[in-house]
N, C-alpha and C positions, 0 to 999 in steps of 0.2 A: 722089669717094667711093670709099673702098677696099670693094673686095667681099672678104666675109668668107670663104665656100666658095664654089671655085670647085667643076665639076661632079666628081661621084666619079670618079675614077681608073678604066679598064680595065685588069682585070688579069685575069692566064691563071689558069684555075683549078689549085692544087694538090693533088695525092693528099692523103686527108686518113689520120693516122694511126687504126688499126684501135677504141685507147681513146676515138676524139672522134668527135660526128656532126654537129658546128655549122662551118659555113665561117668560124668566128670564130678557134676552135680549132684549127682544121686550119692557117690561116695564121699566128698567131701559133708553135705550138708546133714548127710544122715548120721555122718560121725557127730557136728555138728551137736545135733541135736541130742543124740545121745550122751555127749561126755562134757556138755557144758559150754560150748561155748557159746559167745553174744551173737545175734544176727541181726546187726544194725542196716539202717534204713540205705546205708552206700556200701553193700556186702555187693559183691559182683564177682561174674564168671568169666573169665576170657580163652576166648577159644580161635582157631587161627593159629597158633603160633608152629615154632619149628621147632623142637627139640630145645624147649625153653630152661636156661639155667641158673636167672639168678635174678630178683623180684625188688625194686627199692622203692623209696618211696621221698623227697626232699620233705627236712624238718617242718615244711608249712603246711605238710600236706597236701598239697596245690599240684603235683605230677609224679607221675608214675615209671618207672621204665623197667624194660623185660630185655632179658640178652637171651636172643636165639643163636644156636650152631648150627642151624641148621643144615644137619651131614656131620660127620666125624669128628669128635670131638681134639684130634689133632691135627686133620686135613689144609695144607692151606688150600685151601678152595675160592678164599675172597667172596664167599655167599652168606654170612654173618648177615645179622642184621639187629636192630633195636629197634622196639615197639617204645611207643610214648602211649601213655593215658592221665586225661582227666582225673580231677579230684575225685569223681563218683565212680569211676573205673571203667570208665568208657575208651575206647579206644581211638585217640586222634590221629595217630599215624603208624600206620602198621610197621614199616619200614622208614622211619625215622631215621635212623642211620644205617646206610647200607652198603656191603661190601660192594667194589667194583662199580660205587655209583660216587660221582663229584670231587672224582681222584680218593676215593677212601679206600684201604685195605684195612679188610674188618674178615679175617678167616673166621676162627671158631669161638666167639667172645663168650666168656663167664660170667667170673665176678663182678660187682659193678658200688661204685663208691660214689655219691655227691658232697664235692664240699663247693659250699658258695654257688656259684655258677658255672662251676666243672663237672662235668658226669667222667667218671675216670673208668675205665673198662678193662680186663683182662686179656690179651688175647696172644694165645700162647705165649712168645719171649719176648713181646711188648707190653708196656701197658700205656694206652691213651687217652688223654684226656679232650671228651668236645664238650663245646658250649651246649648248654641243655636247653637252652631256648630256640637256636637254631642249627644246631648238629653237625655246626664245623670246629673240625678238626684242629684244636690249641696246640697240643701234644703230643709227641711218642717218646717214650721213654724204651730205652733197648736195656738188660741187665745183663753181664755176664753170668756164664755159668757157675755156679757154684764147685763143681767137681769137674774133672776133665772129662769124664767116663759118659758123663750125662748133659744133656739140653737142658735150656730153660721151656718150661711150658707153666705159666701162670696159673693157679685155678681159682684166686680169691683175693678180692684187694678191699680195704675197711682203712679208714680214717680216727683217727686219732682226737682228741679234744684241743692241742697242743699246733695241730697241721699237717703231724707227721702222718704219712699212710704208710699200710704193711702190706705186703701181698705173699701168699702162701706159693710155691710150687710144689703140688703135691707127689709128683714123680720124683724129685732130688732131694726130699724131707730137709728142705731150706724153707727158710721164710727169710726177705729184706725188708728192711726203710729206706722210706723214698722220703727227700726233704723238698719241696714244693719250693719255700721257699732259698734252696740252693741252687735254683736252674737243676731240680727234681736230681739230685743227686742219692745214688744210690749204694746202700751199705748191706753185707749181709748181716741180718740180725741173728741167724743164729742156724748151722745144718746140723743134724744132728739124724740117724737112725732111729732114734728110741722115740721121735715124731711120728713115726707108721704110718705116713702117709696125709701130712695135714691138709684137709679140705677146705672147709671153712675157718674162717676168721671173723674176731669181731672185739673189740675196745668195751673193758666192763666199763660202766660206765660213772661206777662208782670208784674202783681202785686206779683207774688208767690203763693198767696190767692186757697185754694180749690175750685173748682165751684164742686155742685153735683145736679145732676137734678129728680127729683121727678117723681115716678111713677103712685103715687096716685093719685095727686092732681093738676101734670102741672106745678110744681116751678121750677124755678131755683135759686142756693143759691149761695152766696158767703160765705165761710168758713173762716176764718182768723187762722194762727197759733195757736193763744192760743183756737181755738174751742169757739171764737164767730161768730154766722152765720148772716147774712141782707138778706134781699129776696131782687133778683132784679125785676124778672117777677113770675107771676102766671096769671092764667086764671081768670077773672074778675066774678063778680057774673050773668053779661049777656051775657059772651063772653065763648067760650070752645075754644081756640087757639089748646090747648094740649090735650092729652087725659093720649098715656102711655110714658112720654118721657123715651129713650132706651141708650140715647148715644150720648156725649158730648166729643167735641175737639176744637182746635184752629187752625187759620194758621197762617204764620209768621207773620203777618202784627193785630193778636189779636183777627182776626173775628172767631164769635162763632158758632158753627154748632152742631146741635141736630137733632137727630134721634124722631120720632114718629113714635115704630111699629104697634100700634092698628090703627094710621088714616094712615100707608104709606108714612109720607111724611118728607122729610130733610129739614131743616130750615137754613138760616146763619143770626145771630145778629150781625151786625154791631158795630164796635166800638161807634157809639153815639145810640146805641138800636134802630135799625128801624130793623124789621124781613121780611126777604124775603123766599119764598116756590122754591129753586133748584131746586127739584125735587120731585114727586109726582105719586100717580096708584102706588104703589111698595111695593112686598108681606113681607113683616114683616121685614122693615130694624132695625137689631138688632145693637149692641154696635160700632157704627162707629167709626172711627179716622181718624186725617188725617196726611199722609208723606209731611212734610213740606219741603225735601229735594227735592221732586219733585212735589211739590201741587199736591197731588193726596187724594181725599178721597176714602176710602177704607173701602167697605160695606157686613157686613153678612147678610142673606137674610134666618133665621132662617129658615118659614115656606117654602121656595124655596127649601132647602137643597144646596144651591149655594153661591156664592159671586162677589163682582167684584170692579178691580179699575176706577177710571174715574176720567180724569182733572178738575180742579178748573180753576176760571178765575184768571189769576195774574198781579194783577193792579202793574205799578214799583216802587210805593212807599207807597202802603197801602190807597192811600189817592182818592175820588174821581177826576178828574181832572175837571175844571171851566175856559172855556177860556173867557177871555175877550169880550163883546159883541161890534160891530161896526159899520157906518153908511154901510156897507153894507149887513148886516141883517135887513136890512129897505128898502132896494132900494134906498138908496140913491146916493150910486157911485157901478161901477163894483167893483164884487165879483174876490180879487185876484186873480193871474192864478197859477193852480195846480204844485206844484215842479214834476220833472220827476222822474218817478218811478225808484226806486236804478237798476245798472245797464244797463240802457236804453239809447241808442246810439242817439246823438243830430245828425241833419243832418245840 
């Protein structure tokens, strides 16, 4: 049986900066600040939650929502719950959908997917779909097991460009498709061992292609439609890059961003694979995503009980910029003269 969390991380505490008094805040912004990234004017902190694990955001920007387990991440307990928040990341209803409340069973929810007007949820061997406006209940979809030996427990459900959604079970190294429009019929897309445990899921969003990232072992896989998989990365026999990766998304421009909650730290793969560390020191960043409507990644912070948004950098065409080098990067003639800054009165 794969264990889900392993123990929280030790980590040295950070100065926290002088506007923040939560070690939530202090960690995040101070990575933040140090490793580049944006901190736009609707960056926000959310705090309250329960063992928060999976952070989305609908394509308009316009709502928010968090899946808490709060309690065991296989328990059915029926005390689950979803948070909604506002565009600015304020928090409208704590408990938004809640296990044990308006006939809902909602045990230990995960993953979390919007298409249209469905918020679609993971929750161990169902996956359900509520109305995200008003938090009732469309949908349960039940899956069979993949093997005899073992249950289903869901950990990650992502949407497709097409309709179709996938959902990961990271304990039976299965992944299915679900068809929506078949009265949500469900196919295994593909079981396999040499998955190590897939956690996160997420639709490139250029190829189609499933990427799911490996718990176990540090992979990242590309899936193809018919459920063949190619390994792009894994950890080397002398290298440990990854440890537990948590949580995989894109931004418009196709860069790849993975969570690692056992080492803390967010990663972005660039389109030609060179990996850069955003951000880093951060107490168990769980299934992250990102709002590509306003490049914003957007982080559960499990063992924090918290979350929070934060800018992305947005280059205007995805692509690095390379200005032509000249003789006066040598010394050799004066270095042009600066244009005036926009707005600025010529005398």
């Amino acid at each position: 049986m794969v264990n889900y969390h392993p123990k929280p991380p030790r980590l040295m505490p950070l100065p926290l900066p002088l506007m923040c008094r939560s070690p939530l805040c202090g960690r995040l912004l101070l990575s933040a600040l140090l490793l580049g990234l944006a901190l736009p004017s609707n960056a926000a902190q959310i705090t309250g939650l329960e063992s928060p694990n999976s952070f989305v955001g609908d394509q308009l920007g316009s709502d928010y929502f968090i899946s808490n387990i709060n309690g065991e991440p296989e328990d059915r307990d029926n005390n689950g719950f979803i948070t909604k928040l506002d565009a600015t990341g304020k928090v409208t209803s704590l408990k938004f959908i809640q296990g044990d409340s308006a006939n809902v069973l909602l045990h230990a929810p995960k993953g979390l997917a919007l298409v249209g007007q469905t918020l679609y949820v993971a929750d161990l061997d169902q996956l359900k779909g509520f109305d995200k406006t008003t938090g009732k209940l469309l949908v349960a979809v039940s899956f069979p097991p993949s093997s005899p030996q073992k249950g289903v427990s869901l950990k990650d459900v992502t949407a497709g460009p097409t309709g179709l959604l996938y959902a990961s079970d990271q304990a039976a190294n299965s992944i299915y498709r679900i068809d929506p429009a078949a009265d949500h019929r469900v196919d295994l897309l593909i079981h396999d061992d040499r998955l190590a445990g897939p956690a996160a899921i997420a639709v490139h969003p250029k190829t189609g292609h499933l990427i799911a990232v490996s718990w176990d072992k540090g992979k990242i896989l590309d899936i193809s439609p018919e459920g063949q998989f190619t390994e792009l990365e894994s950890n080397g026999f002398f290298t440990g890059r990854f440890q537990n990766l948590s949580g995989v998304d894109f931004d418009r421009w196709g860069n790849m961003y993975l969570s690692d909650l056992t080492k803390g730290k967010i990663w972005r793969m660039t389109r030609d694979h060179r990996f850069q560390v955003i951000a880093e020191y951060l107490l168990a960043p769980a299934d992250i995503s990102i709002d590509r409507a306003n490049n914003l990644i957007l982080v559960p912070y499990h063992y924090a009980h918290a979350a929070e948004m934060n800018g992305l950098e947005a280059p205007s065409d995805g692509k690095p910029k390379v200005e032509k080098r000249t003789l006066a990067d040598y010394g050799f003639i004066p270095p042009p003269p600066k244009s005036a800054t926009e707005g600025s009165m010529k005398k």
